[in-house]
N, C-alpha and C positions, 0 to 999 in steps of 0.2 A: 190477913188482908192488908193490913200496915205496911207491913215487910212489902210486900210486890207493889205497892203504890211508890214506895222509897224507894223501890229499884226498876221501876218506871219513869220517877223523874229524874232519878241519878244517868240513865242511859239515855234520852232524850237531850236535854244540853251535849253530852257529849257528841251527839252526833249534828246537831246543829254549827257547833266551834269546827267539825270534820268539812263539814261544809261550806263555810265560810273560809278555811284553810284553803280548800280543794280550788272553790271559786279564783281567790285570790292567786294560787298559781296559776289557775290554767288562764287566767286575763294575763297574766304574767309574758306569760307563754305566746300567747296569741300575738298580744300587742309589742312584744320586745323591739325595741329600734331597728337589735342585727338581726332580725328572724324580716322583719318587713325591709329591710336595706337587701336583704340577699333574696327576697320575694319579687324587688319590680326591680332586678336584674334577668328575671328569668323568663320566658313563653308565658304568655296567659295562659293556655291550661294547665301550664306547670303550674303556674298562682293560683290558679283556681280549685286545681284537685289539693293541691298542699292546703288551705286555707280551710276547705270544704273540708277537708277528712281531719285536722286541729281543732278546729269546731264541732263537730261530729263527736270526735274522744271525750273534749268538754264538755258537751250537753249527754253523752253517757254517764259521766262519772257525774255530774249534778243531778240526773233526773235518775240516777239511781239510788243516790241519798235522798230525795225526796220521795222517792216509792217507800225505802224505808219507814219514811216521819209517816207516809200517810198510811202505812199498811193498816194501821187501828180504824182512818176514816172507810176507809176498803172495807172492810170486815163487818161495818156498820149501816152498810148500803145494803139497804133491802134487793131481792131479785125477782125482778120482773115476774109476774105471774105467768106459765104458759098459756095462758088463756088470751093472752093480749095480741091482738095484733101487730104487725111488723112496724108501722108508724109511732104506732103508743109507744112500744118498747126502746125507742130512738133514744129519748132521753135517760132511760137507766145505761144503755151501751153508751152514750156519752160520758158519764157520773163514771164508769167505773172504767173507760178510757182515760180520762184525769188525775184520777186517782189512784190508777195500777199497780203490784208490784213493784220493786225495785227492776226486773228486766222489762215489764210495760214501759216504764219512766224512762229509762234507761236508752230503750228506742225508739220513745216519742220524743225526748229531747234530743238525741241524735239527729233526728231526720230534722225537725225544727231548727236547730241550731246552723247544722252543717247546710241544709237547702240554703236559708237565708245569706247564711256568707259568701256560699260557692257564688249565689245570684247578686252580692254586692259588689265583691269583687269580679266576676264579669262583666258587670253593667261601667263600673269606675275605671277599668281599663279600654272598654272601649271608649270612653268618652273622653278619655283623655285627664284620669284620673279625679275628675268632679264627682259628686257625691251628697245629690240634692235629696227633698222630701219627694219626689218622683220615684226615683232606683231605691229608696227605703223604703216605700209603699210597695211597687213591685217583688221587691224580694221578699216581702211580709207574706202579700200574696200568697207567692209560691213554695214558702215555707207553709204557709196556712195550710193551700190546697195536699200538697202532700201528708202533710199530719193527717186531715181527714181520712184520704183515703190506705194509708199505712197503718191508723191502731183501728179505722175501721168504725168509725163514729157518724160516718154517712148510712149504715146501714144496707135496704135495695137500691136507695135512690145514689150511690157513690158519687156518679159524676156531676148532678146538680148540689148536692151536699159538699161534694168538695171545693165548687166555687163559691156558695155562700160562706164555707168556713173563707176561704181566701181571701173574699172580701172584707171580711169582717178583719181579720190579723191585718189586711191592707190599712183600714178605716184606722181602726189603733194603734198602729205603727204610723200614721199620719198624722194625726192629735198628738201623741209623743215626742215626735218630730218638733210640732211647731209649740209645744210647751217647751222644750229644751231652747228650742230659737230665742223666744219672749222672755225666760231667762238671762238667758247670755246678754254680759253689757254691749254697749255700740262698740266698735274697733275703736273709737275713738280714744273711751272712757279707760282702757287698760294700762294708758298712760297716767293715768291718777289714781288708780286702785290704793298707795299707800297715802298718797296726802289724803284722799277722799277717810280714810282710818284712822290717820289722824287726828284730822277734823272730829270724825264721830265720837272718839275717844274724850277729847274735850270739848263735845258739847258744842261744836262750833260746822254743823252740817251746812248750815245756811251761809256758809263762806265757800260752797265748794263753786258755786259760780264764776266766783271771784276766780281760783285757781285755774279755773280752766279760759276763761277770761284772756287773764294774763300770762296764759300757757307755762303756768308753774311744774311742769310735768314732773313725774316721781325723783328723774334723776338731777332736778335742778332742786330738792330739797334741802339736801348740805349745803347749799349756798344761798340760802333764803335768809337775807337782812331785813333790814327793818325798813332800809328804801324800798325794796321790792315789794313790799307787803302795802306798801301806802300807797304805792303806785296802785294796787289792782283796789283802791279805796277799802282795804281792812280797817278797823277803828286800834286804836292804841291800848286796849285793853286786849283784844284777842290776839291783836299782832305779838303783845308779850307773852305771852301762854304759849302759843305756837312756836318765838324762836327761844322758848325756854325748853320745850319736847325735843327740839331738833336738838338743843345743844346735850341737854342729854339723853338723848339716842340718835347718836353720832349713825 
């Protein structure tokens, strides 16, 4: 029993590191400058089936490492009694929709993946390349509703089941969105992203007013005196500390 628990966890990380490998290229891939510079050179369906079927390979080759990881929870899922009827049963054909095989995985993240980009990128080109929480909600959507009705998690009911799913991937593709938004600094602030670090660094946050104040932006840092500093009312203690950082870290 030792043995096989040792080479359970020995095989586990390594397909986890497989994973995170794979991920990392196929964002690679997707998002590359020249692959997106030689995309909105082309016909929107050309952008669209290209993006849609890149997306597609990636959510294969990820959602079939994760059938993998989950094959033990699969295995572990009880099976519907046939005694139940078609509604009860709903939620184990879900459970083990989720959780599927590596080719379950494999083509549920396909379709997920690929739906959603094919629809993000059609929606951004017609509009003229924008790219709000609207057309991410939408393509949530519509990646939603197809997942449902392709691994088959709606059950009899397919076509109201596959709008509740759609709405739902809509709803959390919309909170997403606007947690990412609430994140991100103002446009403003990314002019002072290294003073505002410097400051924190010494203790001296409560001066970042001041910089922005006196529009001390990042790249007027190597030229930060001890005039300039007094001008935006720093005191002569932190003013020395700070053109001490600057002088060295040129």
């Amino acid at each position: 029993m030792e043995k096989d628990s040792s080479i359970s966890v020995a095989v586990k990380p390594s397909l986890q590191e497989r994973y995170k490998e794979l991920q990392g290229h196929a964002k690679t891939l997707i998002q590359g400058d020249a692959l997106n510079a030689w995309l909105r050179q082309q016909s929107a369906p050309v952008e669209v089936a290209v993006t849609t079927a890149l997306s597609a390979v990636q959510g294969a080759a990820l959602g079939g490492l994760m059938g993998v990881l989950a094959s033990d929870v699969q295995n572990a899922l009880p099976s519907p009694p046939s005694s139940l009827n078609p509604q009860s049963a709903s939620p184990f054909q879900q459970a083990q929709a989720l959780v599927g095989g590596p080719w379950v995985q494999a083509r549920n993240f396909a379709v997920m993946t690929g739906v959603n980009s094919g629809i993000t990128a059609a929606m951004k080109r017609a509009r003229g390349g924008v790219e709000d929480i609207q057309s991410n909600m939408i393509a949530a959507f519509g990646s939603g509703a197809i997942f449902s009705l392709v691994s088959g998690t709606g059950g009899q009911n397919s076509i109201p089941n596959a709008v509740v799913t759609g709405v739902f991937f809509a709803a959390v593709q919309g909170g997403l969105y606007k947690l990412g938004t609430l994140a991100k600094p103002p446009p403003d602030d990314i002019h002072y992203e290294s003073g505002v670090s410097m400051l924190r660094q010494l203790g001296l946050e409560r001066y970042s007013k001041n910089f922005k104040k006196g529009l001390l932006v990042d790249s007027t840092l190597p030229l930060l005196n001890d005039s300039a500093l007094r001008e935006v009312n720093i005191p002569p203690g932190p003013r020395l500390l700070i053109l001490d950082f600057v002088k060295r870290n040129p």
